[in-house]
C-alpha positions in Angstrom: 13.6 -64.4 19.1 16.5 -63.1 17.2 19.6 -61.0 19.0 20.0 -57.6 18.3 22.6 -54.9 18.9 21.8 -51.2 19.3 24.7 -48.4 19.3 23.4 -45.0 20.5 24.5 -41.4 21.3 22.9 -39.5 23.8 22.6 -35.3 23.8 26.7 -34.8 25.4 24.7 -31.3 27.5 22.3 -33.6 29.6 22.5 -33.8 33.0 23.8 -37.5 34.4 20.4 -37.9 36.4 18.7 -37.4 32.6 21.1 -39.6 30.7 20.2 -42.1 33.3 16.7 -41.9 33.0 17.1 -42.0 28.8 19.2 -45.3 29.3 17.2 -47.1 32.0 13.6 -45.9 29.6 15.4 -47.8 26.6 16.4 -50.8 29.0 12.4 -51.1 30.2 11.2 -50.2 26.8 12.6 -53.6 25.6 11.8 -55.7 28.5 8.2 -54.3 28.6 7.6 -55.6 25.0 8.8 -59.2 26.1 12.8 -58.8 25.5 15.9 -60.1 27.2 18.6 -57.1 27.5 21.4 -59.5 27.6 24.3 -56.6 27.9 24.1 -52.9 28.2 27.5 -50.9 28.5 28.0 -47.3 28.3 31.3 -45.9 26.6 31.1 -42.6 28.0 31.7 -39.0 26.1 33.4 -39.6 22.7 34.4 -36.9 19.7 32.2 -37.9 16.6 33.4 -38.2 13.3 31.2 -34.9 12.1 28.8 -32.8 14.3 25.4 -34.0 14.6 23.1 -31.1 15.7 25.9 -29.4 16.4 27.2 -31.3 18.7 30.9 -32.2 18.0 30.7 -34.8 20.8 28.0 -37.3 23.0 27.9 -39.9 25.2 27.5 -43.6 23.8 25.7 -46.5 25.0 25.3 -50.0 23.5 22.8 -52.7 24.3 22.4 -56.1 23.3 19.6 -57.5 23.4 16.8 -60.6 22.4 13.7 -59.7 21.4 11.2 -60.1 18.1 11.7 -57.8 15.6 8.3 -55.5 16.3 10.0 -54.8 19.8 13.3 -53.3 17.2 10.4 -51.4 15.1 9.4 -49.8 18.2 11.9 -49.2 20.0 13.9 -47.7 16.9 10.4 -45.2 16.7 10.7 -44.4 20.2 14.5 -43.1 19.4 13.7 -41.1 16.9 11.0 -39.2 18.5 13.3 -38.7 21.6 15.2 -35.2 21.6 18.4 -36.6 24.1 19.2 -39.0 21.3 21.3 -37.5 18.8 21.7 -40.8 16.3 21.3 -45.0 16.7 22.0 -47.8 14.5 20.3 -51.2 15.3 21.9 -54.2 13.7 20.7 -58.3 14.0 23.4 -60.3 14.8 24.6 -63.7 13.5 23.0 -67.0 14.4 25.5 -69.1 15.9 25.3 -73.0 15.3 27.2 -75.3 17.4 27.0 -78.8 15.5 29.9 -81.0 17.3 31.0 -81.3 13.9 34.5 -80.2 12.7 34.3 -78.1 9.2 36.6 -79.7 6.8 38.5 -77.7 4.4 40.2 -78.5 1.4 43.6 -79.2 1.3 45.7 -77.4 -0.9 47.2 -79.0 -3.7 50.6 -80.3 -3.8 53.0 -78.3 -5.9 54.5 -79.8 -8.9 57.1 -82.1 -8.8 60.6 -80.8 -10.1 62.2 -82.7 -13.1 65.7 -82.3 -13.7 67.1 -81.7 -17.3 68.2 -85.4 -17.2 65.0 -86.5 -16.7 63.5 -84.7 -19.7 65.6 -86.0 -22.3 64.4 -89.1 -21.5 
């Protein structure tokens, strides 16, 4: 399984008991099909940066999640078909490897030494 990362804006003219009922349908959409909602926060009404449907506001929501990437596939089809949300982006986050291991980097190199005039004549 692979972690994912789903921003998405609900319809800002639903009632709360509806926006509700949108978020927890995403939330059992992705546990049904075998994933692990590891964080779900809501950010609450916000302007967006052009109208979408014109709306020039909704209400955002973010989950984070585990899951194979069918379960992305469908849930991303079951956005698109629902009329409450206005617009979502899924992204897969990075694999994170914890070795023990230090990462060396390379050392810059030392700047020139300085001769004096002295020197050069030499």
């Amino acid at each position: 399984m692979h972690r994912y990362e789903t921003l998405f804006i609900v319809h800002p003219e639903l009632p709360e008991a509806q926006v509700r009922e949108t978020v927890d349908r995403i939330r059992r959409l992705i546990e049904g099909m075998g994933g692990e909602v590891t964080e779900f926060q809501e950010w609450g009404m916000r302007d967006l940066a052009y109208p979408i449907r014109k709306q020039p506001r909704g209400i955002y929501a973010l989950v984070q999640y585990a899951a194979r990437p069918e379960v992305v596939k469908e849930l991303e089809r079951a956005m698109k078909l629902s009329d409450e949300i206005l617009r979502f982006v899924s992204v897969r986050m990075p694999e994170t490897r914890t070795t023990g291991r230090r990462v060396q980097r390379p050392r810059p190199a030392p700047p020139p030494e300085e001769t004096s005039a002295t020197e050069q004549e030499e």
